[in-house]
C-alpha atoms as a printed R data frame, in Angstrom:
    type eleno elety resid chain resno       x      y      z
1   ATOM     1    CA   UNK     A     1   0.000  0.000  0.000
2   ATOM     2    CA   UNK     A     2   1.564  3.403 -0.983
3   ATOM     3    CA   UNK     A     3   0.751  6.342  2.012
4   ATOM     4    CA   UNK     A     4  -2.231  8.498  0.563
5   ATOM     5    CA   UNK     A     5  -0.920 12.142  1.086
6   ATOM     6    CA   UNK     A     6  -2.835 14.032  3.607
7   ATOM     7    CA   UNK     A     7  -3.107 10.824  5.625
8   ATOM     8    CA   UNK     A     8  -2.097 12.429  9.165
9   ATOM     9    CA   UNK     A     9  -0.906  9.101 10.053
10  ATOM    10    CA   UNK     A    10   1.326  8.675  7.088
11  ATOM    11    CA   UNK     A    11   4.950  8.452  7.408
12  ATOM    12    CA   UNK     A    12   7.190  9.215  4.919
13  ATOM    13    CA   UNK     A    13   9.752  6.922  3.658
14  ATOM    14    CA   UNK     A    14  12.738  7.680  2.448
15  ATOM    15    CA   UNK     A    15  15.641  5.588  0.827
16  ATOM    16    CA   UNK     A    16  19.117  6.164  0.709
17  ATOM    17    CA   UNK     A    17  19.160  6.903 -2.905
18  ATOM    18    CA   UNK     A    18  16.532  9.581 -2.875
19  ATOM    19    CA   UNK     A    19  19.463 11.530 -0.028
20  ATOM    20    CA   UNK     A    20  20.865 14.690 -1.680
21  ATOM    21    CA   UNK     A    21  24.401 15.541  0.262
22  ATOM    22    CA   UNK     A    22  25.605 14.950  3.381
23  ATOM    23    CA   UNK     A    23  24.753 14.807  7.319
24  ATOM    24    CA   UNK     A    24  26.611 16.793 10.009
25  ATOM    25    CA   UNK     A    25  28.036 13.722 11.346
26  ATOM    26    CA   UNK     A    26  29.556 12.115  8.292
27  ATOM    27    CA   UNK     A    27  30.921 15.752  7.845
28  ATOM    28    CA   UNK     A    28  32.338 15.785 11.124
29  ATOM    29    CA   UNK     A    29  33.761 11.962 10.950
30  ATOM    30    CA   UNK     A    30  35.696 12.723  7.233
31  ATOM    31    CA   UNK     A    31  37.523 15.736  8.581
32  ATOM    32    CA   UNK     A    32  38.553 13.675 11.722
33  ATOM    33    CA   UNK     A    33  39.842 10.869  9.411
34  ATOM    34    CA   UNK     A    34  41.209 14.072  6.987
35  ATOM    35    CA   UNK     A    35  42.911 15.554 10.504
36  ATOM    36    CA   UNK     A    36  44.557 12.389 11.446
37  ATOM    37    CA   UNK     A    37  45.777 11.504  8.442
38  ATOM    38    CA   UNK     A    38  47.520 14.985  8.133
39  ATOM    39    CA   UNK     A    39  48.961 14.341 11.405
40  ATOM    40    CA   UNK     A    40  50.402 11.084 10.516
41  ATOM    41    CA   UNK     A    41  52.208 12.604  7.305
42  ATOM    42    CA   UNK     A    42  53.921 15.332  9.260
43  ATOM    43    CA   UNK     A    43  54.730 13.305 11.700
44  ATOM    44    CA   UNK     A    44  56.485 11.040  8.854
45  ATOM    45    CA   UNK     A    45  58.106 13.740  7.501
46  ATOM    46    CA   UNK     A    46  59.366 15.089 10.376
47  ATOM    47    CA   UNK     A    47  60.902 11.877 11.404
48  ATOM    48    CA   UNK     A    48  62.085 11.656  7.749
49  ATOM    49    CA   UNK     A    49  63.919 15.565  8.041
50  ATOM    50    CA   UNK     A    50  65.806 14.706 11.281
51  ATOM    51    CA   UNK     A    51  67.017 11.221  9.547
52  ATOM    52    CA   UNK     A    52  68.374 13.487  6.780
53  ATOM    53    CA   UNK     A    53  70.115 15.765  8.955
54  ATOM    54    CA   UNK     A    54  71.338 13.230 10.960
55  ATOM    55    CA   UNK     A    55  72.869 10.680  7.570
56  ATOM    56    CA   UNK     A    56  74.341 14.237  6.663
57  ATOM    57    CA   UNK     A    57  76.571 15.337  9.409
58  ATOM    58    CA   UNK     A    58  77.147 11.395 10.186
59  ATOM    59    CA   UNK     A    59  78.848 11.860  6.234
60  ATOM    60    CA   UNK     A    60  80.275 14.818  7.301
61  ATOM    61    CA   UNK     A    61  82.408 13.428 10.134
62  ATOM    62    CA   UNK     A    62  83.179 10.493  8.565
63  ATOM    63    CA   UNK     A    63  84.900 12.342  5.564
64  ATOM    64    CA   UNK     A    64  86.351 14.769  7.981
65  ATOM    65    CA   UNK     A    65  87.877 12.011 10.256
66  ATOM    66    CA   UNK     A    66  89.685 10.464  7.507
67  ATOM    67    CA   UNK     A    67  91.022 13.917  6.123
68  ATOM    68    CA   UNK     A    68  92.712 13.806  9.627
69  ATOM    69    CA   UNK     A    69  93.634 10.281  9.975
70  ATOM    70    CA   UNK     A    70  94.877 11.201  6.522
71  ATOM    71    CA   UNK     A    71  96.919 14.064  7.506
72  ATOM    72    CA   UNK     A    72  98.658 12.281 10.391
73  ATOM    73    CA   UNK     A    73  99.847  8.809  7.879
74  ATOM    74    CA   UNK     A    74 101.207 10.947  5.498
75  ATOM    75    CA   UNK     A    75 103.204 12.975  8.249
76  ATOM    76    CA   UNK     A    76 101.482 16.696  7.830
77  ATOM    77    CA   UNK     A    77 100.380 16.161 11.033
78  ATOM    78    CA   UNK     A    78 102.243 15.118 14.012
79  ATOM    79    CA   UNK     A    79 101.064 12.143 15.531
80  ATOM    80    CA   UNK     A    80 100.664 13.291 19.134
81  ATOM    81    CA   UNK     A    81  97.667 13.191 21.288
82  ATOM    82    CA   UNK     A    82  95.557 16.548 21.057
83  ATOM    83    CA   UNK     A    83  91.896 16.969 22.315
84  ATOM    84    CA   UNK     A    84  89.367 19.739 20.480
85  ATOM    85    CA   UNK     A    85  91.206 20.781 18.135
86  ATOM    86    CA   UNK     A    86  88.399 22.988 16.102
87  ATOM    87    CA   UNK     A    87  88.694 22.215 11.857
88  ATOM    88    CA   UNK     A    88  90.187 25.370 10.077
89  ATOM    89    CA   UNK     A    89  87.749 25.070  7.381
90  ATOM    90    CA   UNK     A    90  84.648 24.960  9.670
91  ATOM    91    CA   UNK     A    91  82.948 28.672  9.269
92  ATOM    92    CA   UNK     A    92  80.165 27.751 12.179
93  ATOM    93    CA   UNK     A    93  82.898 26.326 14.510
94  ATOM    94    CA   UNK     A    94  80.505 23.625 15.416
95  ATOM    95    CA   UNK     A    95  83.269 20.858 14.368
96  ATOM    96    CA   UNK     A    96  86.245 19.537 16.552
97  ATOM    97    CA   UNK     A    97  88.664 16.613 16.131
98  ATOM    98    CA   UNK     A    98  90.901 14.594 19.277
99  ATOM    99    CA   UNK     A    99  93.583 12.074 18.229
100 ATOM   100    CA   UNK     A   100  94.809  9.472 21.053
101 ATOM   101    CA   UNK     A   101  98.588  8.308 19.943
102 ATOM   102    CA   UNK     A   102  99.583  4.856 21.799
103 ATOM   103    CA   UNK     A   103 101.881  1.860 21.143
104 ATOM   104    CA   UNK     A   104 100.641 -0.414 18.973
105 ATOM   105    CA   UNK     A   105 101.834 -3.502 20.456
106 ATOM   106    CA   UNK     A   106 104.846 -3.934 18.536
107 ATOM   107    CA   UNK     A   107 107.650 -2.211 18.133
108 ATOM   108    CA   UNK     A   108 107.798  0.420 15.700
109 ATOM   109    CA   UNK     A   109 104.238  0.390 15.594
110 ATOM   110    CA   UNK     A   110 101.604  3.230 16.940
111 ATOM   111    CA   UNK     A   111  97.743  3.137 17.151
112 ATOM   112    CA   UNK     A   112  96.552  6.205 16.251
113 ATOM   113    CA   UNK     A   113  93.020  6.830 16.807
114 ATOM   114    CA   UNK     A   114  91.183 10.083 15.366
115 ATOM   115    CA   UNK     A   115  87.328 11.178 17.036
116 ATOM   116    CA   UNK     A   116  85.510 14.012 14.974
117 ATOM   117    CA   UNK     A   117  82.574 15.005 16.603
118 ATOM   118    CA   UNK     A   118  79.930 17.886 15.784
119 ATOM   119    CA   UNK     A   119  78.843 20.094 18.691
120 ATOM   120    CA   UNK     A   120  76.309 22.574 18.358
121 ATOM   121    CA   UNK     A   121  76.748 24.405 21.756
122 ATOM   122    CA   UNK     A   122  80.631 23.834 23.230
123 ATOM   123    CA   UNK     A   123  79.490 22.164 26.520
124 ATOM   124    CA   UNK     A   124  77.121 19.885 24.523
125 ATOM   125    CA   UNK     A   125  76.592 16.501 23.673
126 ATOM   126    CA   UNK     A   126  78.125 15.999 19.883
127 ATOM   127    CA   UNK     A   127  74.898 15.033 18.189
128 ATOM   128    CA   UNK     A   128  77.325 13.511 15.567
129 ATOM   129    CA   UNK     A   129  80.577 11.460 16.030
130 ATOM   130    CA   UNK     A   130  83.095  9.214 14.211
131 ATOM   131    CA   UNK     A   131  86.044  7.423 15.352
132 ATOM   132    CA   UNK     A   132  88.785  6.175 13.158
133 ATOM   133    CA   UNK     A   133  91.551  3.469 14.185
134 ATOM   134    CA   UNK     A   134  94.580  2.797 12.668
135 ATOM   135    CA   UNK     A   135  97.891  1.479 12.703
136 ATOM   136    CA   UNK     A   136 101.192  2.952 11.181
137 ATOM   137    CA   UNK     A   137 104.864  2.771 11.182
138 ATOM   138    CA   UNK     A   138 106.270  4.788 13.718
139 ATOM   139    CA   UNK     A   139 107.996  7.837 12.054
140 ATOM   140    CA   UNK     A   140 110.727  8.626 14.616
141 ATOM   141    CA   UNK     A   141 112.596  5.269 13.522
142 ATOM   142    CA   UNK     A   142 113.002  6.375  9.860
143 ATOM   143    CA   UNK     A   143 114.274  9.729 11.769
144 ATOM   144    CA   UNK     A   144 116.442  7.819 13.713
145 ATOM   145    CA   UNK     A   145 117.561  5.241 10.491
146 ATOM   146    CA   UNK     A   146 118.527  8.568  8.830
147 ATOM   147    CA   UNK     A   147 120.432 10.013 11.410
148 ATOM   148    CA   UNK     A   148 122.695  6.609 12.007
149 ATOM   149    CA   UNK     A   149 122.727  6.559  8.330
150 ATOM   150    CA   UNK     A   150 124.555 10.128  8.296
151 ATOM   151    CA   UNK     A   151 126.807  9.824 11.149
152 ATOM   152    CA   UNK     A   152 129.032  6.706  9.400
C-alpha cells in the first residue's frame, strides 16, 4: 500500500538513494579521518627531516675524520695526542677533532686513533661522532735510520 498524502498518520519513507548531500556527522567523521591523516604525514616527515640531517653530518664526520687520519699517515700532522682541536675550514665552529697516539703492540708500531665530533653548543653533547683506528709505522725510527745513516 503506498501512504495516501494528507493521511495524518502517514509516514514518509525515504531511501538512501533519494538523499541529496551529506549529514553533520559524516561531515564531522571525514575531517577527523582528513585531521589524522595529516597528522600522521607530518609526523612522517618530520621523522624523515631529522634522519636526513642526521645521515648528513654522520657523512660529514666520517669524511672529515679520515682527512685527519689522513693528515697524520702521510706525516702533515704530528702524531701526538691533542683533544678539540676545532677544523680550520669549519665557518660555524661547530666541528672539533681529538687524536689518542699509543703503542701499537709492537715495536715500531703506533695506534693512532682520530674522534671528529659535531657540537652545536661547546658544553654539549656531539649530536654527531666518528672514530677512526689505525695502525702505522712509527715515524721517529726512519728519523732515527737517517740520522745513524749520516753519522758513518
Amino acid at each position: 500500500m503506498r501512504p495516501v498524502s494528507g493521511n495524518r498518520h502517514s509516514r514518509r519513507t525515504c531511501s538512501c538513494a533519494d538523499r541529496n548531500g551529506l549529514s553533520l556527522l559524516e561531515v564531522l567523521i571525514s575531517v577527523a579521518v582528513f585531521m589524522g591523516a595529516m597528522t600522521a604525514i607530518m609526523f612522517a616527515l618530520n621523522v624523515g627531516q631529522r634522519a636526513e640531517v642526521s645521515a648528513r653530518l654522520q657523512s660529514e664526520a666520517v669524511l672529515r675524520c679520515e682527512s685527519v687520519m689522513g693528515e697524520i699517515v702521510a706525516g702533515a700532522a704530528d702524531a701526538v695526542s691533542s683533544e678539540q682541536n676545532p677544523f680550520i675550514d669549519d665557518e660555524t665552529g661547530t666541528w672539533y677533532w681529538s687524536s689518542e697516539v699509543t703503542t701499537g703492540g709492537a715495536v715500531g708500531l703506533l695506534q693512532v686513533s682520530v674522534t671528529v665530533e659535531h657540537r652545536p653548543e661547546v658544553d654539549g653533547e656531539p649530536n654527531a661522532a666518528f672514530r677512526l683506528i689505525r695502525y702505522m709505522r712509527d715515524p721517529q725510527l726512519f728519523l732515527d735510520a737517517a740520522i745513524e745513516e749520516g753519522g758513518q
